[in-house]
N, C-alpha and C positions, 0 to 999 in steps of 0.2 A: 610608631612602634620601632622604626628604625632607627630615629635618633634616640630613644628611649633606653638602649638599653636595655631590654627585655630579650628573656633568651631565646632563642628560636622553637625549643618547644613549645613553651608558654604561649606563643603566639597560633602556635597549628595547635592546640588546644583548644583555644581561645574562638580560634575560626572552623576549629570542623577539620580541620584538612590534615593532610601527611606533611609532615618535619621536612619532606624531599621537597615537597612544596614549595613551603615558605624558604627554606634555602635558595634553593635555583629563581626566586622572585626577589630577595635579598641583591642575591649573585646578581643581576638583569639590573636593576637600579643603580647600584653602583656602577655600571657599566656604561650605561644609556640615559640616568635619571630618569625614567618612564617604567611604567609594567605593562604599558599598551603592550597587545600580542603583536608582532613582527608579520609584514606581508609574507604571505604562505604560498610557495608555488607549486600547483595544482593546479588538475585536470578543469582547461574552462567546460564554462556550463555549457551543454548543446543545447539550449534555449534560452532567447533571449528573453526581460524580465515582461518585455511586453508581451510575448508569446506565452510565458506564463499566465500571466493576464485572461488572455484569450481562452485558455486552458481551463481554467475558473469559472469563467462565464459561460461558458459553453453546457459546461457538466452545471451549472446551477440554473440554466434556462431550460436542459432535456434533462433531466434527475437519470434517464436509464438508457443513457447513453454508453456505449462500451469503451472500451481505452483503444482498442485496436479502430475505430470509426476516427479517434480524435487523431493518433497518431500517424494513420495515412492521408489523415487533412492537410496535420502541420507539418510545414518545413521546420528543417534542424537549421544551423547555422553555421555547421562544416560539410554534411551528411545533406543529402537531397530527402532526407524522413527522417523520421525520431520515431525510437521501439515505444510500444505498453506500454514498459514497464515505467520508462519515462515520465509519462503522462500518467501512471499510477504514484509514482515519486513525489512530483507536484503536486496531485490532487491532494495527498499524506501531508504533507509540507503545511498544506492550507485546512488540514483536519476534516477531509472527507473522502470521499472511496468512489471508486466506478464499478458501475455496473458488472457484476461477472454474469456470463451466459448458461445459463442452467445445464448441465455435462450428464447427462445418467444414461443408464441401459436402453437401449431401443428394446420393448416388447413384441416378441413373437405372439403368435397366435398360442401356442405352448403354455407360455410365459402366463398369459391371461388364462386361460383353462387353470391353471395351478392355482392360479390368485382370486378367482370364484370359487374354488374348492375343487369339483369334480368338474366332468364334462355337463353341460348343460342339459336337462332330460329328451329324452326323447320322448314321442306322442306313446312310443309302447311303454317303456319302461315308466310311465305314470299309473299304468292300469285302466286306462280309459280306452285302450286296443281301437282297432279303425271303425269297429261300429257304434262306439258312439260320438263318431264326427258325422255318419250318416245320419 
């Protein structure tokens, strides 16, 4: 298409994409002869691929294993640990989840009273009064 002669909208037409696109990937060829992406400098990973690995196997041998268990297992590889969310990152990476730990209201005795209805009866308040337990 480049040596073609075709005009650059035609071409982001053609492929789905924005005109800026195909421009600035024009612009890159001519420059480089390549549209391979350019090494990118960013933040290294704090795990390495084979701790990943490990990360994978772990959660696919205990299915309800938490993240915070795997992440004060593993070492990082700047960091003496690796957070959670870390090991929630990876787990996503590889199209599965960890465990979260069930989080709700601790019940009072109250709490339960409410959620049976009333108070529980008592032997009077049934009408059965204390002689007929004798």
């Amino acid at each position: 298409m480049v040596q073609g002669r075709i005009r650059t909208a035609d071409v982001a037409r053609a492929i789905n994409c924005n005109v800026c696109t195909v421009r600035s990937l024009r612009q890159s060829y001519r420059e480089t002869v390549r549209t391979a992406d350019h090494p990118c400098s960013g933040r290294p990973c704090v795990t390495t691929p084979a701790q990943n690995r490990y990360i994978r196997t772990s959660h696919l041998r205990d299915r309800y294993r938490m993240a915070t268990i795997t992440a004060r297992i593993t070492p990082g590889t700047h960091n003496p640990s690796i957070s959670a969310q870390t090991v929630r990152n990876r787990l996503r990476e590889a199209g599965m989840r960890a465990c979260r730990p069930v989080v709700r209201q601790v019940l009072t005795r109250h709490h339960r009273q409410q959620r049976m209805g009333t108070n529980p009866p008592s032997l009077d308040q049934t009408g059965l009064g204390k002689s007929a337990l004798h």
